[in-house]
N, C-alpha and C positions, 0 to 999 in steps of 0.2 A: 469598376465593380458593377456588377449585376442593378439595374435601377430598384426590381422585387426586393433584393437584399438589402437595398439603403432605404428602401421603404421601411421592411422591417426593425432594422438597427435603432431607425428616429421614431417609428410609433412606440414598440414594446417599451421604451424608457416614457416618452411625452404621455402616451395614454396608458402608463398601467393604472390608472382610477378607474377607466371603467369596466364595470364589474360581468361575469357572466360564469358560472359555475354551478354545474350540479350541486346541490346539498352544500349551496355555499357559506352556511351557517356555520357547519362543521369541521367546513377545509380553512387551515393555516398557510401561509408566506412560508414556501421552502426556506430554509438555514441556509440554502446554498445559492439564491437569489443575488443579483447583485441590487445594491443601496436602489431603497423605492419600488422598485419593482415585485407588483403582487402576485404575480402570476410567474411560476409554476405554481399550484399551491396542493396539496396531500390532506384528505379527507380523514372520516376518524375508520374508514372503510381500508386505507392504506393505497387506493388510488390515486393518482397524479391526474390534477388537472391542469392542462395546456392553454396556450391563449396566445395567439400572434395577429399581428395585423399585416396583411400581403394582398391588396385590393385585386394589385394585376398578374398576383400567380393565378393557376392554373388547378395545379395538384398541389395538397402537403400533408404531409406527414411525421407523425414522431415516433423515432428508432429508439427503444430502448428494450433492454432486458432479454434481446433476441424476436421482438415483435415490433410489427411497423404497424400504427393504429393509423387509420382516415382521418384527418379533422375537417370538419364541415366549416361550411361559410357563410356566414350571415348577408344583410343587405350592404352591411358599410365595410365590408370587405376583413372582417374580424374572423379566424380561424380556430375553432376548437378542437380538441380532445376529451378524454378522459379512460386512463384507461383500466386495464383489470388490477385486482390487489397487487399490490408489489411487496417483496421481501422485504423487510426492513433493514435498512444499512446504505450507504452508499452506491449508486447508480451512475454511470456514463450515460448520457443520451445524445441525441443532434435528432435536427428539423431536418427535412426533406422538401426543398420545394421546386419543381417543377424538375424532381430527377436531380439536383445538386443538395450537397448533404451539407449542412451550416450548421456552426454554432449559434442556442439559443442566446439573443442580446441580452436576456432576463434573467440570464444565468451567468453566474462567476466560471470562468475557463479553467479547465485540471487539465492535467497533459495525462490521457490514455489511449487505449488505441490506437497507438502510435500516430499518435494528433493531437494539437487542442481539441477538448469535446467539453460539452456541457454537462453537468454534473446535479444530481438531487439527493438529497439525505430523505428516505422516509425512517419516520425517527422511531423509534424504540420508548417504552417507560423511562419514565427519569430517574429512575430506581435503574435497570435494567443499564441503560445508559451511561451512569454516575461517573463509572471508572475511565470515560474519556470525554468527560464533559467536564468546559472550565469551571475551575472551584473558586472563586474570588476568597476564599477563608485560606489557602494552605502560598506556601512559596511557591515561586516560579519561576524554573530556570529561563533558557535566552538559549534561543537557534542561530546561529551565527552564520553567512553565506559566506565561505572562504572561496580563494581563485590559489590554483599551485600548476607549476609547468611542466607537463608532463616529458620528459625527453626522449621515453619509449613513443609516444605518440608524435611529438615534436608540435605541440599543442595545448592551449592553456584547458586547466579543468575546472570544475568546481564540486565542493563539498557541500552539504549543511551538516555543520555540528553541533547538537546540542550539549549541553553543560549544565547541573540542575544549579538551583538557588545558591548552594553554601558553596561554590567554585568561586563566587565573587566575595566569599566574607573570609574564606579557610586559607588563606592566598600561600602557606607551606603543605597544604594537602595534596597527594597527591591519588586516583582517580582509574580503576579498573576502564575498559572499554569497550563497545557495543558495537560493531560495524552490523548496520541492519540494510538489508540490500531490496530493492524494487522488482517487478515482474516485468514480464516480458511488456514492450509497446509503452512502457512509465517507466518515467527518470526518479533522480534525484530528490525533485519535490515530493515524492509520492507517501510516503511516510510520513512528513511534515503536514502534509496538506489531506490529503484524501484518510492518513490515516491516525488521525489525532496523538499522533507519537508523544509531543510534548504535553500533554494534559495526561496521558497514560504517565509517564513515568513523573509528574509534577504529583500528582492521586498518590501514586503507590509509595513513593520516599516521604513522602507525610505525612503516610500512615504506618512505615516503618515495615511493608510489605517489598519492597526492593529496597538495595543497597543503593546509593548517589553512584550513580556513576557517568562516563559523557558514552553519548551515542552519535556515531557518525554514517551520511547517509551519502554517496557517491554515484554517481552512474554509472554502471554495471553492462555500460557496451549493451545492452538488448532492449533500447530504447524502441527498437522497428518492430516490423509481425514479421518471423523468421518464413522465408523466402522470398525476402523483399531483394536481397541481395544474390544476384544470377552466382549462381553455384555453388554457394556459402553453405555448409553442411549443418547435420544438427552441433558434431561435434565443436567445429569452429564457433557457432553462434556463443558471443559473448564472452569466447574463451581469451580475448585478449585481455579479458579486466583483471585477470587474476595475478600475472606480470605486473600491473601497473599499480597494482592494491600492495603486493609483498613489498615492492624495492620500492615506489614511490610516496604512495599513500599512507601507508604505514610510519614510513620514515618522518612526513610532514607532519603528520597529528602527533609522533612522539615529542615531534623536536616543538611544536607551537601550542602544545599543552600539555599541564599538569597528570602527565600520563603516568601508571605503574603499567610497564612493557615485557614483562613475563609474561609468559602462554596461561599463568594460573589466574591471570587479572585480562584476560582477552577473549572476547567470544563473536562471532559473526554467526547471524541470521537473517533469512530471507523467504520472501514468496514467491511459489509460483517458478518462474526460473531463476528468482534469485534464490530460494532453495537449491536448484540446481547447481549454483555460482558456489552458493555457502561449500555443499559437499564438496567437490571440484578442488575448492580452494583448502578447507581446512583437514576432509581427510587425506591429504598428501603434502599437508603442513604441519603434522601436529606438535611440533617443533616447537612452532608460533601460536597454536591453539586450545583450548580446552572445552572450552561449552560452546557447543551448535547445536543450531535451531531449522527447523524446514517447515516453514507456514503454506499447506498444499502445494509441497515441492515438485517441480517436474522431475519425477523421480521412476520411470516407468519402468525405466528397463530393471531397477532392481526387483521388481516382483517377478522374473524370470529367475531370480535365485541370485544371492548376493554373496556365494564363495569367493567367484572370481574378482571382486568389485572391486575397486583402488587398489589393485596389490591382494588380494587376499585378506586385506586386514580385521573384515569380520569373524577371519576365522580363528582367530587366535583371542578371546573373547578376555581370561584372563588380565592379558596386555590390553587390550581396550578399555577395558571398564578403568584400570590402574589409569590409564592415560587420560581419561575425558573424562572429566568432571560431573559435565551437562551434557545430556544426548535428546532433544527433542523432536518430536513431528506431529504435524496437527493437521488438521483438514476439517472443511463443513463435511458433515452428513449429505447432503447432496448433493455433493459434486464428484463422488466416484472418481479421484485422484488416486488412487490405489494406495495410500500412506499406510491403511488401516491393514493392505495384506503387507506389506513393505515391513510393519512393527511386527506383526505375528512371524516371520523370518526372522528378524530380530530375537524376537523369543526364544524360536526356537536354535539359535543359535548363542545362546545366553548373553546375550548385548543389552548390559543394562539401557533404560531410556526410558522416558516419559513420553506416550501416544495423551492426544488428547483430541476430542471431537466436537466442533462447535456445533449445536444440534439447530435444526432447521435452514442451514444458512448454505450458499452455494460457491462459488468459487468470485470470490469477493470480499471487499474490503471490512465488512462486520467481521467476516473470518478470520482475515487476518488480523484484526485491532483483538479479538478473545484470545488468537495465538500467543501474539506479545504479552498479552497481561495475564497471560498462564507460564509463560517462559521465562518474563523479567524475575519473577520470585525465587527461580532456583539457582541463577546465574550469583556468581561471585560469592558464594557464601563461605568456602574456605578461608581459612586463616590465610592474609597477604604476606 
């Protein structure tokens, strides 16, 4: 390993004591910090301040947000930042030092960007916040890491499934289901982790604003940045999950829980291209499905006009609306995901569905955590 890099690794943890920050009266210890470590920290300005020690780099730098900020260097080889406001929500970032891109050691690792990266919450009102921040007062379900062998892959996989509180008390109940799917360059963990999935639906069943139901979160094959793979198209990309979600996945979550397995107790949603996935998968299953969701779904080509889409099936509006229960799309306000001409087709095509727009927010994880907690409320409310 790099000597600059194991410099870094053993200062940032041994000296986060010492202190160096603008207006650092008003800056807090990221949430996303790992134990002890005070630096990153987020002002009441909404800027992130940085802090590494790298005696014998050169250059560094920190990527985030789509800007690369300079951090200057003191006498004892201490590296700072700070950089402009930032959106409030969840942020990937990585250090740059001497032209190689690291994760911060002061930072807890999330898998995006098709990579471990470092990650920072600039946080929101705790009012504003409430609906995906832990509640010590209400129940709490339990995420469970399952391993099942794929045979279409001829490879083991893994799930996380969540389960709310009364799956461990109700033990003849049985339990509608949520497959919620990751974006492009994020796994699996990415709803559990990045995206407080379990405090969202632990809020909402305790307040009696969702129904209990389990939610299950899989990798969705588009863990990479598509054209990592030489000649892999847009179609292919991630098109193999959908095979191995019908006959595989599906089958294992019926058969190892408390599952109700009608299409009118089963819904899948996703971001980003697991919207993509979700469409993909469920309007050419509807067989198997009823309520879908697309949290700024890579969904482009439908805003060239959605006649011909899956079969024609927009166009028979009657029969759709009869069929799906729940039709959702959502997207930040700025991030120009085209969802918002995508519903107005809708419209005008009489497909019922709920558009909804998280205001201020960009194509990111705040977005997507207001998506779910605008979609969980409408899912499963029919009679089982």
């Amino acid at each position: 390993m790099n000597k600059t890099i194991i410099t870094i690794l053993l200062a940032s943890v041994l000296s986060v004591g010492n202190a160096y920050c603008a207006n650092e009266s008003e800056a807090i210890t990221a949430s996303t910090n790992v134990p002890e470590a005070q630096y990153p920290k987020v002002d009441g300005n909404k800027r992130a301040h940085f802090r590494i020690h790298a005696p014998e780099a050169n250059n560094v730098k920190v990527d985030i947000c789509g800007k690369k900020y300079d951090m200057t260097r003191d006498n004892d080889g201490w590296w700072s930042a700070v950089t402009n406001p930032l959106v409030v929500g969840f942020h990937y970032y990585f250090i740059i030092v001497d032209g190689v891109s690291v994760i911060d050691p002061s930072s807890e690792a999330f898998y995006g960007c098709g990579r471990m990266s470092g990650g920072i919450e600039i946080p929101e009102s705790a009012e504003a916040a409430a609906y995906y921040t832990f509640n010590k007062d209400v129940p709490h379900g339990q995420v469970r890491e399952c391993k099942y062998y794929s045979d279409i892959e001829n490879a083991e996989r893994r799930c996380f499934v969540y389960t709310p509180a009364e799956y461990e008390v109700n033990h003849d109940k049985k339990y509608p289901v949520l497959y919620l799917q990751h974006g492009m360059g994020e796994d699996e963990r990415g709803w559990h982790q990045q995206g407080m999935m379990a405090n969202i639906l632990d809020n909402q069943i305790a307040s009696g604003k969702c129904v209990p139901m389990i939610v299950v979160m899989d990798y969705g094959n588009c863990g990479y940045i598509f054209g990592s793979r030489p000649g892999e198209t847009r179609e292919q990309f991630g098109a193999s999950f959908t095979p191995i979600m019908l006959n595989e996945l599906i089958p294992y979550i019926d058969k190892n829980f408390r599952t109700l397995s009608d299409r009118d107790n089963r819904a899948m949603a996703g971001l980003s291209w697991g919207g993509h996935e979700t469409f993909e998968t469920t309007l050419r299953n509807l067989d198997k499905f009823s309520h879908i969701g697309s949290f700024s779904g890579a969904l482009f080509f439908l805003a060239n006009g959605i006649d011909k889409a899956y079969d024609g099936i927009f166009t028979n509006a009657d029969k759709f609306n009869s069929d799906v229960h729940t039709f959702f799309l959502g997207m930040g306000s700025e991030e120009n995901f085209g969802s918002d001409k995508i519903s107005d087709a809708l419209n005008n095509a009489g497909i019922k569905h709920t558009y909804y727009t998280s205001e201020g927010t960009h194509h990111e994880w705040l977005t997507w955590r207001r998506c779910l907690n605008e979609f969980l409320p409408l899912i499963f409310k029919q009679k089982s």
